[in-house]
N, C-alpha and C positions, 0 to 999 in steps of 0.2 A: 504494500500500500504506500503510497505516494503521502506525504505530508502537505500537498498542494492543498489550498482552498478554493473551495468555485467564487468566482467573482459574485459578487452581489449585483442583484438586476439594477439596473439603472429606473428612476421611477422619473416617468413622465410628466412632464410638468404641461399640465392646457392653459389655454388664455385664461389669466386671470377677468375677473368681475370690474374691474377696476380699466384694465384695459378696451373693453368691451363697454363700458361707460366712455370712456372716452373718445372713442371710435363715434359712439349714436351721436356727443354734444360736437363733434367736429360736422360730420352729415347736418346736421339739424342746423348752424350758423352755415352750413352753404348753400342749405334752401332757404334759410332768409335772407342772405345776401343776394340768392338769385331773386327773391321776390321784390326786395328794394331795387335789384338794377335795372326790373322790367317797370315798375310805377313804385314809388314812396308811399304812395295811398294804400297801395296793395300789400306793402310789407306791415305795413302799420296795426290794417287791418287783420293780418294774418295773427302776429304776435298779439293784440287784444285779444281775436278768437281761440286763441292756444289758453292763453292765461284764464279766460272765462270759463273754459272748458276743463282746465285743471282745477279750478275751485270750485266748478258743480263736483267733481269728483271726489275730492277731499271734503266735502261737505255731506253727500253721503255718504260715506262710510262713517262719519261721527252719529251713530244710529241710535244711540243709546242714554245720550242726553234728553232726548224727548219721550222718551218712557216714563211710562209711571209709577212713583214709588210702590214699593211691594206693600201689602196690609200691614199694621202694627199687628203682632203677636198678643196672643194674651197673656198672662200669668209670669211673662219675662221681667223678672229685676235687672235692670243693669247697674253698674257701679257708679256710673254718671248720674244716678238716680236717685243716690240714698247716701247717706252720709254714714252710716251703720256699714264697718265693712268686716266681714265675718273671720277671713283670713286672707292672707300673700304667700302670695306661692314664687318663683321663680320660672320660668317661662322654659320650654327646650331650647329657643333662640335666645343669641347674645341680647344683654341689655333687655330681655323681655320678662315682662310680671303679670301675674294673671290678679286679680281681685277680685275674693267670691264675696258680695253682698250678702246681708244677714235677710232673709227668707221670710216675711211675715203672712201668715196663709188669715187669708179673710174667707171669713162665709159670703158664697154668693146670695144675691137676694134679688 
């Protein structure tokens, strides 16, 4: 047996993300450059319709601002709620605490 090693595969490197960004914003300035050298009005207009078109978009997808808050629960104490706090615990996460409020059960009526 030979004490040789097999070389290690070479690993492929593909276009990075980054490059490929950069690639689309160089396209994108040479079609507005062509549209300002055929009329200024048309470049103008093009960039307004681009930019309105990307704010309807990011405006929907923020979808969840306009929902409605969920029911209040019943029978839930929070700690924000009571000045009675029953015990502190320390949290699984850094810098976290739990606080269990002290529990007063009322008859319904």
């Amino acid at each position: 047996m030979s004490g040789r090693r097999k070389p290690a595969p070479e690993l492929e490197e593909g276009p990075s993300r980054l490059a490929g960004g950069c690639v689309l914003v160089v396209l994108a300035g040479v079609v507005v450059a062509v549209l300002f050298a055929v009329d200024e009005a048309v470049g103008v207009l093009a960039v307004v319709g681009v930019g309105w078109v990307a704010l309807y978009r990011a405006a929907r997808r923020v979808s969840g601002l306009s929902a409605p808050p969920p029911p209040p629960s019943t029978g839930t104490v929070y700690a924000a709620q009571t000045d009675e706090i029953e015990r502190v615990q320390k949290g699984p996460g850094e810098g976290m605490t739990i606080l269990y409020p002290v529990r007063e059960e009322t008859l319904g009526e």
